[in-house]
Legacy VTK file of the C-alpha trace (Angstrom):
# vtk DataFile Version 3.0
C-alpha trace
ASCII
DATASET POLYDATA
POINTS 277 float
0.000 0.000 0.000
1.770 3.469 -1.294
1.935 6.602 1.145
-0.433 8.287 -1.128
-3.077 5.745 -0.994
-3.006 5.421 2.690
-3.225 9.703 2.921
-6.355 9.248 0.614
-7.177 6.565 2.787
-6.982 8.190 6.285
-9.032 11.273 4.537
-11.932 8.856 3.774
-11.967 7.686 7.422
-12.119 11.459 8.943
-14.699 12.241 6.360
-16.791 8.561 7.355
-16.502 9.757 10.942
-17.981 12.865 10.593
-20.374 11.175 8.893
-21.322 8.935 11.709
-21.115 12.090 14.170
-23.547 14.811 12.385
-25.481 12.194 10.621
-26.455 9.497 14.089
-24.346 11.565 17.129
-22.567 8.714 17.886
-18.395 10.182 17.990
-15.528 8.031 16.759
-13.982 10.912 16.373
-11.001 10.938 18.896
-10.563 6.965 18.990
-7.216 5.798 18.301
-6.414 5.928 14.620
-4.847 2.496 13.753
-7.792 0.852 15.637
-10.132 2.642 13.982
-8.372 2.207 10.604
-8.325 -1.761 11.169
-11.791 -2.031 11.849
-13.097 -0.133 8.342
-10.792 -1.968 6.365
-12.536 -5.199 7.878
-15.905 -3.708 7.014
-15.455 -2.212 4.246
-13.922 -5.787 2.643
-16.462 -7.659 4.763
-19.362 -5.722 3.246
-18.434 -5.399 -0.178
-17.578 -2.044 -0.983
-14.925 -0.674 -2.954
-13.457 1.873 -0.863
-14.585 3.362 2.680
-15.840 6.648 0.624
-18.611 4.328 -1.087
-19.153 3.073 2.527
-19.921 6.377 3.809
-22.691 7.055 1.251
-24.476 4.353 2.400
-24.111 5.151 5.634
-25.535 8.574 4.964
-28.731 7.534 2.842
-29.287 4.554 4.646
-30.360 4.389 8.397
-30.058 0.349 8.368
-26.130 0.892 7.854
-25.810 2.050 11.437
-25.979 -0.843 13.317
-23.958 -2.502 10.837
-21.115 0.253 11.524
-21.238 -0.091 14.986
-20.806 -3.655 15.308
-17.334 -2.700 13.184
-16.577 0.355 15.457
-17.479 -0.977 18.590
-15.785 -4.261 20.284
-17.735 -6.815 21.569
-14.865 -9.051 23.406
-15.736 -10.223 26.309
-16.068 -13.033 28.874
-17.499 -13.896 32.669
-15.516 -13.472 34.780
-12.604 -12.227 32.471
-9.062 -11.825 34.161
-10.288 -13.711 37.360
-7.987 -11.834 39.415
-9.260 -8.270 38.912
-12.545 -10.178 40.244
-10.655 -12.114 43.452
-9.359 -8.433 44.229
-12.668 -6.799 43.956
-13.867 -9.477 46.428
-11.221 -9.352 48.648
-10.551 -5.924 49.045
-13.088 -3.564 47.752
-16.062 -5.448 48.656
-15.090 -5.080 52.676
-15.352 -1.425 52.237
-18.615 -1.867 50.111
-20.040 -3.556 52.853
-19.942 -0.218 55.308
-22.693 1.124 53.097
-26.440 0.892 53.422
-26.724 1.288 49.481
-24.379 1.012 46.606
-24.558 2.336 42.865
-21.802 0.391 40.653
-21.265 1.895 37.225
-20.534 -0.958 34.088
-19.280 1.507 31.269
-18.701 0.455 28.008
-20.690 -3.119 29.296
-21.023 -4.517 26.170
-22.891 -7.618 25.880
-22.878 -7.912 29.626
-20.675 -10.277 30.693
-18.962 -8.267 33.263
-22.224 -6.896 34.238
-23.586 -10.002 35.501
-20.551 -11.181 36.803
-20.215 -8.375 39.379
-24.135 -9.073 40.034
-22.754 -12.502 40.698
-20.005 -11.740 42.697
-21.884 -9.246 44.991
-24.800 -12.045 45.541
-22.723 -14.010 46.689
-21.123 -11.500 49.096
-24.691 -10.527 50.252
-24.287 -6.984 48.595
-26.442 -7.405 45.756
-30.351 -6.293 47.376
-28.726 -3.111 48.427
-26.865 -2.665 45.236
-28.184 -0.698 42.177
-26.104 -1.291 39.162
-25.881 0.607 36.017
-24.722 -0.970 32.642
-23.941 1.256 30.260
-22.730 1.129 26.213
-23.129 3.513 22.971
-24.060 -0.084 21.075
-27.379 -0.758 21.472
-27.521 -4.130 19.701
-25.090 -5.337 22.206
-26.875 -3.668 25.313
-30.040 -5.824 24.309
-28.042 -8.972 24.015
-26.617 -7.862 27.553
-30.904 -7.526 28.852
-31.496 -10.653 27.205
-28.682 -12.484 29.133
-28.371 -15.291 26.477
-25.150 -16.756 25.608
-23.604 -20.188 23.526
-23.587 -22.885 25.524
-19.830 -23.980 24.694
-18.920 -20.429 26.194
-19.850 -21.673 29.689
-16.928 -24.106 30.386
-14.491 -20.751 30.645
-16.750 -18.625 31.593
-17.149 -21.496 34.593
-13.350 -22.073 35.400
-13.202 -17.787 35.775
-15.855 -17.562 38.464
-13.746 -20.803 40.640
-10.385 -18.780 39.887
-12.195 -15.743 41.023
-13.354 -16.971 44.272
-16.775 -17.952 43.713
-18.396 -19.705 46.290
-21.199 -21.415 44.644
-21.466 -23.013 41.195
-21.907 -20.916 38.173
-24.391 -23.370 37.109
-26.897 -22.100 39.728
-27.044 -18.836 37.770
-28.456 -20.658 34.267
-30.597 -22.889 32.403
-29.423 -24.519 29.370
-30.902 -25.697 26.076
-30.839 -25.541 22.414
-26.643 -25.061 22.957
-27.301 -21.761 24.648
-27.835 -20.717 27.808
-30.096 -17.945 29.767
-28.947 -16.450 32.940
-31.732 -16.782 35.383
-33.767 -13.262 35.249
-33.172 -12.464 39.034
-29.405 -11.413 38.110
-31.512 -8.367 36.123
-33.751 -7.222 39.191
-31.500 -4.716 40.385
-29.779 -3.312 36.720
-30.813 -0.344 34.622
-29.425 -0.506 31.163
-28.854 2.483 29.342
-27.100 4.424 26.109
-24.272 6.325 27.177
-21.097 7.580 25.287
-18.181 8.389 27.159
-17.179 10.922 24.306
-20.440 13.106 24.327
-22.821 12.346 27.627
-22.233 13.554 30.847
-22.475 11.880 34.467
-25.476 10.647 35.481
-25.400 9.848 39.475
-22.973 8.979 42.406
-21.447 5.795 42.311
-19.348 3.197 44.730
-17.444 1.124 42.292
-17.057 2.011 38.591
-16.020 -0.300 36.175
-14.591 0.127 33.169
-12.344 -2.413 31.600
-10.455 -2.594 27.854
-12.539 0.487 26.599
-9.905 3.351 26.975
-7.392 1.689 25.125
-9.430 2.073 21.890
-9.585 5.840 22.635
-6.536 8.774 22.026
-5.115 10.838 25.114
-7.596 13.568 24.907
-10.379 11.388 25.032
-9.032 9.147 27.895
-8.453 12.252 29.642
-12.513 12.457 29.549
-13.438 9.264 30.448
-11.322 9.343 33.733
-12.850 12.737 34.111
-16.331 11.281 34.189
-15.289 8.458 36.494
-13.841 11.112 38.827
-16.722 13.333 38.992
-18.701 10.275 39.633
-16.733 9.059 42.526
-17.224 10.419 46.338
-14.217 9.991 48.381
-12.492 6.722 48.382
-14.978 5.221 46.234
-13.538 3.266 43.390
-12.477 2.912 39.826
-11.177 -0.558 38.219
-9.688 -0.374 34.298
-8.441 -3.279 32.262
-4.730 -4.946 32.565
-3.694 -2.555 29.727
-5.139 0.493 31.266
-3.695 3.091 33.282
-4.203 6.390 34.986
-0.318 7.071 34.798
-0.928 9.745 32.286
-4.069 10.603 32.813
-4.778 15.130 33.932
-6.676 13.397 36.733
-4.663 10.819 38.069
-3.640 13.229 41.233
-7.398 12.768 41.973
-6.729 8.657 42.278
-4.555 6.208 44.215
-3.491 2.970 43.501
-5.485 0.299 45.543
-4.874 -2.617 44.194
-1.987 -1.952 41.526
-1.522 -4.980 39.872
-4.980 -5.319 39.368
-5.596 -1.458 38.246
-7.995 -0.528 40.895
-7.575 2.267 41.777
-9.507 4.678 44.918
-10.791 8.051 45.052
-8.601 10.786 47.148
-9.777 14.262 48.056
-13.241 16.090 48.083
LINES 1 278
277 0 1 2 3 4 5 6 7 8 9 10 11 12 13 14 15 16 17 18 19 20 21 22 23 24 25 26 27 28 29 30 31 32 33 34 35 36 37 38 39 40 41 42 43 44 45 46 47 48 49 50 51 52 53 54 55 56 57 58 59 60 61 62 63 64 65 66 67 68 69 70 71 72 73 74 75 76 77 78 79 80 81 82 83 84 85 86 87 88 89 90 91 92 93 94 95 96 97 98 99 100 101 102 103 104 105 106 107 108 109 110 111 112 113 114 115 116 117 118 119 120 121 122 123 124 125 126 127 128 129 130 131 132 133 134 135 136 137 138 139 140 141 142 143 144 145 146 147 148 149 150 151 152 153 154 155 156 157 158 159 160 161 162 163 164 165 166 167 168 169 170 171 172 173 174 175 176 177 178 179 180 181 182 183 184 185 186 187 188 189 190 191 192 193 194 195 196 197 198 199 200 201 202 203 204 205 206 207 208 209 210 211 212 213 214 215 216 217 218 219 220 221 222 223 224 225 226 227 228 229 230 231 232 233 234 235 236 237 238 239 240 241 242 243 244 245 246 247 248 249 250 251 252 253 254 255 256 257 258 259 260 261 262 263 264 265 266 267 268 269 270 271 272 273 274 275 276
């Protein structure tokens, strides 16, 4: 690929991404190029179209392109239970402090299809937190927040997603939590009682309410400095002292405009608590 083609090319993306921002509102504005770059290339071969400029057209004539985009632009990775540690360590040494609360607000941003979600409803059941906990699960896919409401995933998924929850201290069997059928399985509805599920962008929205424990893990590192710097912003304004904030294993607050406003908790796990007023 010539220097020249990938200038043209890079101009095509800026131009799609406006696009997508005055056409829909949703802002891929400041995510990190090369990601971004990747994931139209993959779409634009995927869906047939000669170069990302024809791709934008259709995006802007046709409505039924959107979700198509975002399932490109947004990533839908996730497991139960993923990096069982980070969940031991919430367990271990957040959920103590949780438990000096009468009521709790925890904040799943960028929750995707909800794996995360409901295992944190999981793991605070079975600490006795979850009837006094409220939790929010948030994402700018909406596709992928109704496959989180739905709570429905493949069957053959469930061995992992089993062997996370043991290394992450559970204390009953994940099994309890599902019913199974058709090589799929549906988390029982009570794990949904207590969530609100809800659009929200982390490039345009604001914050919506107080919480105890935010999580947000392996969305930052698809975004550029400036908008890191306002995510971690967000999660700062919506953290009361020594509340807390937990990021993904590539994450960091090193570099972050707020990071005097944080300290390390548990470092190795990138959980991190709020300091001052």
């Amino acid at each position: 690929m010539t220097e020249a083609f990938e200038k043209v090319e890079d101009i095509e993306i800026r131009l799609l991404l406006e696009a997508l921002y005055h056409r829909y509102h949703y802002d891929f504005r400041s995510y990190a190029m090369s990601s971004i770059r990747r994931r139209l290339r993959q779409a634009r071969d995927n869906l047939g179209f000669a170069t990302i400029s024809a791709m934008q057209e259709r995006v802007l004539h046709d409505p039924q392109m959107l979700p198509i985009m975002l399932r490109y632009l947004t990533v839908q990775v996730s497991e139960m239970f993923r990096d069982p540690s980070y969940f031991r360590a919430i367990r271990e040494t957040v959920v103590p402090h949780l438990r000096t609360y009468p009521s709790l607000k925890v904040w799943i941003a960028g929750c995707s299809t909800g794996e995360e979600l409901y295992s944190l409803v999981i793991l605070f059941r079975e600490e006795g937190l979850e009837e006094r906990t409220l939790f929010y699960a948030t994402d700018i896919n909406s596709e992928a927040l109704a496959q989180a409401e739905a709570g429905v995933y493949e069957l053959e998924r469930m061995r992992l997603f089993t062997e996370n929850h043991r290394q992450a201290g559970g204390k009953t069997s994940l099994s309890d939590y599902y019913h199974s059928g058709y090589n799929r399985c549906v988390l029982d509805k009570s794990l949904r009682r207590n969530v609100v599920f809800s659009d929200h962008s982390l490039v345009t929205d604001q914050v919506f309410g107080e919480m105890h424990l935010v999580s947000c893990r392996n969305v930052m590192i698809y975004f550029d400095r400036v908008l890191q710097d306002r995510a971690v912003g967000l999660f700062k304004d919506s953290l009361p002292r020594n509340a807390f904030l937990g990021l993904g294993a590539k994450e960091s607050l090193r570099f972050s405009e707020h990071a005097d406003a944080f300290r390390d908790f548990v470092r190795e796990e990138k959980i991190y608590q709020r300091t001052g007023s």
